[in-house]
GUPA-844604 format. One record per residue: residue in one letter; x, y, z of N, C-alpha, C, O in turn. Coordinates in Angstrom, 3 decimals, padded with zeros to 6 digits. Layout:
N
+--------+----------+----------+----------+----------+----------+----------+----------+----------+----------+----------+----------+----------+
! residu !      n.X !      n.Y !      n.Z !     ca.X !     ca.Y !     ca.Z !      c.X !      c.Y !      c.Z !      o.X !      o.Y !      o.Z !
+--------+----------+----------+----------+----------+----------+----------+----------+----------+----------+----------+----------+----------+
!      A !        X !        Y !        Z !        X !        Y !        Z !        X !        Y !        Z !        X !        Y !        Z !
...
+--------+----------+----------+----------+----------+----------+----------+----------+----------+----------+----------+----------+----------+
This chain:
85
+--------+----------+----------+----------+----------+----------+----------+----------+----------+----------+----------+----------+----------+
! residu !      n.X !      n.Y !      n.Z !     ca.X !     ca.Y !     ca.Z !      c.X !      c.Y !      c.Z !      o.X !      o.Y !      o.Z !
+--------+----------+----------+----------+----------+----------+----------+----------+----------+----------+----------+----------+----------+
!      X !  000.183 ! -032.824 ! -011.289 !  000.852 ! -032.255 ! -010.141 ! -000.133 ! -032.216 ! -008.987 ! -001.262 ! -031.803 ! -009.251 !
!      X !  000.117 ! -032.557 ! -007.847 ! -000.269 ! -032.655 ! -006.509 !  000.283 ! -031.819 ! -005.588 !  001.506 ! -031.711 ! -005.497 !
!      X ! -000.763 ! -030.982 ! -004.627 !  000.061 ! -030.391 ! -003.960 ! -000.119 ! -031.003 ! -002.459 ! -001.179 ! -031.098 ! -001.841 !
!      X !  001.156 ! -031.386 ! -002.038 !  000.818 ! -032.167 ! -000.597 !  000.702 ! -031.494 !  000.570 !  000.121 ! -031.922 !  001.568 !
!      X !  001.510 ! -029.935 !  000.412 !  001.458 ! -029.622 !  001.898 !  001.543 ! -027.959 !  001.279 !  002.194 ! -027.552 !  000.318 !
!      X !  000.679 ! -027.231 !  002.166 !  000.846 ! -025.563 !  001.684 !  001.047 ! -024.814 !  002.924 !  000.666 ! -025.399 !  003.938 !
!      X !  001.428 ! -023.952 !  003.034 !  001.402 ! -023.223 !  004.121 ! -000.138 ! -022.565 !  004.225 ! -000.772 ! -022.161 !  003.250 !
!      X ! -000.688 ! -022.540 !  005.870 ! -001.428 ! -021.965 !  006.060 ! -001.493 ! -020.207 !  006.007 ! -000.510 ! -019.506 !  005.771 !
!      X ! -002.829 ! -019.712 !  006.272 ! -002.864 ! -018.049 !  006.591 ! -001.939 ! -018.186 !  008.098 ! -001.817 ! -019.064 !  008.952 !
!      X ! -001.274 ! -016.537 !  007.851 ! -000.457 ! -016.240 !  008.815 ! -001.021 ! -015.398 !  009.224 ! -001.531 ! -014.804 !  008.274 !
!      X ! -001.386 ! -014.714 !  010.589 ! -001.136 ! -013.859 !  011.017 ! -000.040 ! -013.306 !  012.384 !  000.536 ! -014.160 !  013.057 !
!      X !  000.095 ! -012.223 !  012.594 !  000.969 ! -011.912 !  013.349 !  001.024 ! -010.373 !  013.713 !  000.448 ! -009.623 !  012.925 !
!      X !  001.771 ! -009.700 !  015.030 !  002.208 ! -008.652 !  015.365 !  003.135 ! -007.879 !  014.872 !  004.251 ! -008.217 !  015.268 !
!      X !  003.135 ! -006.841 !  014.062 !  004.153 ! -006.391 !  013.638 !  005.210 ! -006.197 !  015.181 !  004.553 ! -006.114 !  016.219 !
!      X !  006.703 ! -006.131 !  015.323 !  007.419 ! -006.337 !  016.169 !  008.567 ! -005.228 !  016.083 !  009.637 ! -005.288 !  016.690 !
!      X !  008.137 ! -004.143 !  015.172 !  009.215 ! -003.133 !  015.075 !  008.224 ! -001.792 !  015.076 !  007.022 ! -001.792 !  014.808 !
!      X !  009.043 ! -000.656 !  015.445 !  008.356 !  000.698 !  015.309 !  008.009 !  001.028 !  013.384 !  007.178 !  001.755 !  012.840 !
!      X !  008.769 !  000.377 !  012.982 !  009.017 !  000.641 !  011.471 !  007.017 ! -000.406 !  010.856 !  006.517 ! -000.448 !  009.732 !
!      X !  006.612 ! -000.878 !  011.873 !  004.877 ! -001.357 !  012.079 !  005.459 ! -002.669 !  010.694 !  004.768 ! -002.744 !  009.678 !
!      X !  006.692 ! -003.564 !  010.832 !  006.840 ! -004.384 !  009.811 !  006.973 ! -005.956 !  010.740 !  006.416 ! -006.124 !  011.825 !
!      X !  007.691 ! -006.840 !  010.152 !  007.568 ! -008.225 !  010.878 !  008.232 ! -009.730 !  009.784 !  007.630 ! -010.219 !  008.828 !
!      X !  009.251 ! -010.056 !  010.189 !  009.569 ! -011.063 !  009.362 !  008.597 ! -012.495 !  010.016 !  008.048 ! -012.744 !  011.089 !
!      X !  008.766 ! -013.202 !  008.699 !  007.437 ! -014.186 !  008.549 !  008.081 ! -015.159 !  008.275 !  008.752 ! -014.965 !  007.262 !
!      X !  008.280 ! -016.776 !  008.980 !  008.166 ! -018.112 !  008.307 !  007.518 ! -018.181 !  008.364 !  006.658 ! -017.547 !  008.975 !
!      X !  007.500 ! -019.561 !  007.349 !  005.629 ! -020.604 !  007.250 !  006.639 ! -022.116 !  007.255 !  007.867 ! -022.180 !  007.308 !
!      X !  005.846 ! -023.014 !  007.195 !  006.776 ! -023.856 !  006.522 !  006.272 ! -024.440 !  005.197 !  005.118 ! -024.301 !  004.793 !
!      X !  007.196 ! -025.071 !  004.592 !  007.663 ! -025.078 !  002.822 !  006.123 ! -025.880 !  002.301 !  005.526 ! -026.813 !  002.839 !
!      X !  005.807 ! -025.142 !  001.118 !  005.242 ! -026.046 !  000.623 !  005.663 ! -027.344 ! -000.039 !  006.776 ! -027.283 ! -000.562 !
!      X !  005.160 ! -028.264 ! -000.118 !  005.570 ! -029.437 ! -001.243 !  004.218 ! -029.577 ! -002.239 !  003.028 ! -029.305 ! -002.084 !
!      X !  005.061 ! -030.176 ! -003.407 !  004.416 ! -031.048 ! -004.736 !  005.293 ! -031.618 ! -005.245 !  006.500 ! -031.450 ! -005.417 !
!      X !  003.966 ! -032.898 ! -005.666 !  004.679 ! -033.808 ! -006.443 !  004.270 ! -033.779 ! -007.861 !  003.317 ! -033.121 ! -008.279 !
!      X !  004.944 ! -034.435 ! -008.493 !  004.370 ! -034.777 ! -010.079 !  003.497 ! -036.467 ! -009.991 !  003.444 ! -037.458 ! -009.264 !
!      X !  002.910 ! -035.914 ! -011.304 !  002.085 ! -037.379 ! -011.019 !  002.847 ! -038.524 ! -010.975 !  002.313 ! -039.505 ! -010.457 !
!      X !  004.492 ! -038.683 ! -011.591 !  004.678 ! -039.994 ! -011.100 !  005.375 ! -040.044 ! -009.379 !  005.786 ! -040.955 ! -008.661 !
!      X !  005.296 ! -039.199 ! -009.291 !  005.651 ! -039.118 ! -007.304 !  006.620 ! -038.587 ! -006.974 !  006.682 ! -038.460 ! -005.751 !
!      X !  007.887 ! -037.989 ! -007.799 !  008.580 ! -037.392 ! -007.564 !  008.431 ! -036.074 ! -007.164 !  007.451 ! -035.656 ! -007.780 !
!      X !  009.017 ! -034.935 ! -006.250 !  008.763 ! -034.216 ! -005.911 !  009.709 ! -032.926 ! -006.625 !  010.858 ! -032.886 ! -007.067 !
!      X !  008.578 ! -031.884 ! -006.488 !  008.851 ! -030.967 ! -007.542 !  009.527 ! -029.799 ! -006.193 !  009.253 ! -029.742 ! -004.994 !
!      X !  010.485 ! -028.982 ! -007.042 !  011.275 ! -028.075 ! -006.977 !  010.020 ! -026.756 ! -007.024 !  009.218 ! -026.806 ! -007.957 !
!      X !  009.929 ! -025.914 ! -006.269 !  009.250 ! -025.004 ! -006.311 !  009.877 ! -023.273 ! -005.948 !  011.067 ! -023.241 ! -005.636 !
!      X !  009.248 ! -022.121 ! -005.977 !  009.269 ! -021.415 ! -005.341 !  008.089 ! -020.034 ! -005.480 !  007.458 ! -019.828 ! -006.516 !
!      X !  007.976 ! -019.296 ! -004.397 !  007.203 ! -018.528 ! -004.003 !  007.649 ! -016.922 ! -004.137 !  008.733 ! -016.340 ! -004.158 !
!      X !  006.265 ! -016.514 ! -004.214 !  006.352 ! -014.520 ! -004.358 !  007.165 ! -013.944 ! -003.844 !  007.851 ! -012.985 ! -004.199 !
!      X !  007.093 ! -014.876 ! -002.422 !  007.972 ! -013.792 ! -001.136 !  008.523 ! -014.949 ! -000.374 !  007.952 ! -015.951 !  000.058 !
!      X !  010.307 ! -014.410 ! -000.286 !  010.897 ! -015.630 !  000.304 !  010.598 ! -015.859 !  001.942 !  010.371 ! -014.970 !  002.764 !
!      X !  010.654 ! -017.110 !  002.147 !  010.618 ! -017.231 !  003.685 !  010.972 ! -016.720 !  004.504 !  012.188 ! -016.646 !  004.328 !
!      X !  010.635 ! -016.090 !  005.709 !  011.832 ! -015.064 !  006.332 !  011.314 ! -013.482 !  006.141 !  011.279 ! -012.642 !  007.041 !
!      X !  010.981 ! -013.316 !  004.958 !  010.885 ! -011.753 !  004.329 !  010.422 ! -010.848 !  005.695 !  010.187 ! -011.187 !  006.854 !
!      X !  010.405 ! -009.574 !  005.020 !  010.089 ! -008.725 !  006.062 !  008.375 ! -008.711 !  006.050 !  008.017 ! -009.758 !  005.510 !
!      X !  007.390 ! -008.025 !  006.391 !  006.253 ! -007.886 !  005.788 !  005.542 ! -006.916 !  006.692 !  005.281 ! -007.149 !  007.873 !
!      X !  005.197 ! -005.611 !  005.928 !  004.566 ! -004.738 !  006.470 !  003.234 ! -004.697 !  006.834 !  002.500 ! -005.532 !  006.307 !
!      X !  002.676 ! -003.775 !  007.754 !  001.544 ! -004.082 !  008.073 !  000.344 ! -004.192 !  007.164 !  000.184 ! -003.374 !  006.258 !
!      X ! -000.567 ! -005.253 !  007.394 ! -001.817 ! -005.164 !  005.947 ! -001.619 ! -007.116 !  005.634 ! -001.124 ! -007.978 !  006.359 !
!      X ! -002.114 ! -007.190 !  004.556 ! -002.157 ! -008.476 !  003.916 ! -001.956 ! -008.528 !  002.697 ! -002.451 ! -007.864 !  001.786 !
!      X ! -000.809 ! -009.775 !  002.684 ! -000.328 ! -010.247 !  001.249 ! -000.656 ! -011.046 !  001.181 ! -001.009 ! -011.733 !  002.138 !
!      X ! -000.722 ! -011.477 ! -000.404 ! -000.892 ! -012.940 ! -001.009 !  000.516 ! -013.225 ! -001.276 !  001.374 ! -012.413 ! -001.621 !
!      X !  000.688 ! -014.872 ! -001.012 !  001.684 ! -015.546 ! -001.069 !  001.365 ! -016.401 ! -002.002 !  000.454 ! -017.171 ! -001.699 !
!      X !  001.813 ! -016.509 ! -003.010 !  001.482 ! -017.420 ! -003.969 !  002.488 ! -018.313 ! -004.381 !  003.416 ! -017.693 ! -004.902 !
!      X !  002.703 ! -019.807 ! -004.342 !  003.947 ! -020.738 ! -004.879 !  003.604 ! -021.272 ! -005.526 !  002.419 ! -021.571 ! -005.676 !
!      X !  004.881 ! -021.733 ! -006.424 !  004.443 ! -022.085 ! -007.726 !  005.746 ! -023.301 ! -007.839 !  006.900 ! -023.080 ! -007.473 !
!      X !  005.309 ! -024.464 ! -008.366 !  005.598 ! -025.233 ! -008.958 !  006.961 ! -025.634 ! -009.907 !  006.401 ! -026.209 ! -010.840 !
!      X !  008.374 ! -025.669 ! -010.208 !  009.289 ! -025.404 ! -011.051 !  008.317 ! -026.119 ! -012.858 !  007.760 ! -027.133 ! -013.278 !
!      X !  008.612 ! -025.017 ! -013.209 !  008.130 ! -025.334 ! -014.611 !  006.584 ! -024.616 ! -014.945 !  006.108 ! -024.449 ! -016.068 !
!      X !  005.868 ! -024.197 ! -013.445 !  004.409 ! -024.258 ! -013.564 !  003.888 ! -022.650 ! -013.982 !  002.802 ! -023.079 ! -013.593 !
!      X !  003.728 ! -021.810 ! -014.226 !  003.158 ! -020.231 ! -014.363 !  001.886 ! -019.982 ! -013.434 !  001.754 ! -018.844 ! -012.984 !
!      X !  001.122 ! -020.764 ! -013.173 !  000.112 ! -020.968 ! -012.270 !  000.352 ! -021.702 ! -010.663 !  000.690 ! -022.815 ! -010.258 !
!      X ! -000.071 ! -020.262 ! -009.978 !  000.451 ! -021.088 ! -008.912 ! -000.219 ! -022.171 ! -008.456 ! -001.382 ! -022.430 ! -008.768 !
!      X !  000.596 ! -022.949 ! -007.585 !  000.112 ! -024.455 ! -006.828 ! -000.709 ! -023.943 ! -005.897 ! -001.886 ! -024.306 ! -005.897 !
!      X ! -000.184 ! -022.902 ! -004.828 ! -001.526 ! -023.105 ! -003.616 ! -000.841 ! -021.200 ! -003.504 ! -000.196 ! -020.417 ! -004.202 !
!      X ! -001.348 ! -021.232 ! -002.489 ! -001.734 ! -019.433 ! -001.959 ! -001.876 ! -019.829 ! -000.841 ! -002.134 ! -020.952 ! -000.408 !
!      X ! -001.588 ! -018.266 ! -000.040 ! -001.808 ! -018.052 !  001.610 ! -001.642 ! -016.928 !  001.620 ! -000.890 ! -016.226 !  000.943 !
!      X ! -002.721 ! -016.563 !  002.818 ! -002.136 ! -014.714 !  003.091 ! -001.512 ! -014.583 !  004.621 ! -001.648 ! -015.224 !  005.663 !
!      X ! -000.937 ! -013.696 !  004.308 !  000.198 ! -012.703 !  005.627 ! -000.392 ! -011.578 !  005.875 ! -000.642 ! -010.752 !  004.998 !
!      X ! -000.728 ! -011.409 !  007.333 ! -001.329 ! -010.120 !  007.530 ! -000.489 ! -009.925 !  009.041 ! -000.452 ! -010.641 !  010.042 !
!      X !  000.064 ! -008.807 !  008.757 !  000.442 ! -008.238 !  009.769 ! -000.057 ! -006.754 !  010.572 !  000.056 ! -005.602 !  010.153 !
!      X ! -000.559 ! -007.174 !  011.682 ! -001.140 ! -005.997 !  012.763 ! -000.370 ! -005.018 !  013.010 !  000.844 ! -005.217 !  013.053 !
!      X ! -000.786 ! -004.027 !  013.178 !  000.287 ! -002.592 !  014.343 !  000.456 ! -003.404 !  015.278 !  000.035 ! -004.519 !  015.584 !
!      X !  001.443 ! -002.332 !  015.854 !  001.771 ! -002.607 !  017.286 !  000.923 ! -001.846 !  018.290 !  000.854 ! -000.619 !  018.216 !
!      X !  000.126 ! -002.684 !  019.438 ! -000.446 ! -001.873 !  019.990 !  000.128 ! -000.889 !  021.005 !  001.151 ! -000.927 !  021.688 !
!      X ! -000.973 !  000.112 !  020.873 ! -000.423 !  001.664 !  021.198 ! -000.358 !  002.132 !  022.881 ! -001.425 !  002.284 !  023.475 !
!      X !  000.542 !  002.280 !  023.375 !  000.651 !  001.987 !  024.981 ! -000.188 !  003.258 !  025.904 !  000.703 !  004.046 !  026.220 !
!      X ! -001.439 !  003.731 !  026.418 ! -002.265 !  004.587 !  026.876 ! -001.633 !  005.536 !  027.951 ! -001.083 !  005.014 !  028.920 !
!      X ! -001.664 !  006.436 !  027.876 ! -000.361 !  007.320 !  029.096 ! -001.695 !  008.454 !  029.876 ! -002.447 !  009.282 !  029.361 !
!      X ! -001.529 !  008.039 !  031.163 ! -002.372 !  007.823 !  031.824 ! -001.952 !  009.846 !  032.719 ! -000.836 !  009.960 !  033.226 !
!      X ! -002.607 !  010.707 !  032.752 ! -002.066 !  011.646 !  033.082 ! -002.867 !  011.814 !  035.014 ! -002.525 !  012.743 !  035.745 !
+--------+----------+----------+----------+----------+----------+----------+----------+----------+----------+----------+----------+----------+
């Protein structure tokens, strides 16, 4: 198995008071060694919400228990607006 394409590290702004943030990446691929391409899926679906901090994203392969590749998601606060008296 080959992995051809992984998603990179994400980062980003959380975009809600709730300090959370939905996340694409785009898809990983793999193939098998004779070149056909494998069916996969990941920890956390595309899209998901993701609170502030860093996750591991780990995808995996159809058939595989070990994942193919990893990436992390880290999402920031929102910065805090200074009120000026």
């Amino acid at each position: 198995m080959d992995v051809l394409e992984c998603p990179s590290d994400v980062t980003l702004q959380a975009n809600s008071p709730l300090r959370r943030r939905a996340v694409h990446w785009p898809e990983p691929e793999f193939v098998a060694r004779d070149g056909t391409t494998l069916e996969w899926s990941c920890t956390k679906k595309n899209g998901s919400e993701f609170a502030t901090g860093s996750t591991k994203v780990d995808c995996f392969p159809a058939g595989m228990t070990a994942a193919g590749c990893s990436f992390i998601v880290s999402v920031v606060g929102t910065v805090q607006q200074s009120v000026v008296v």
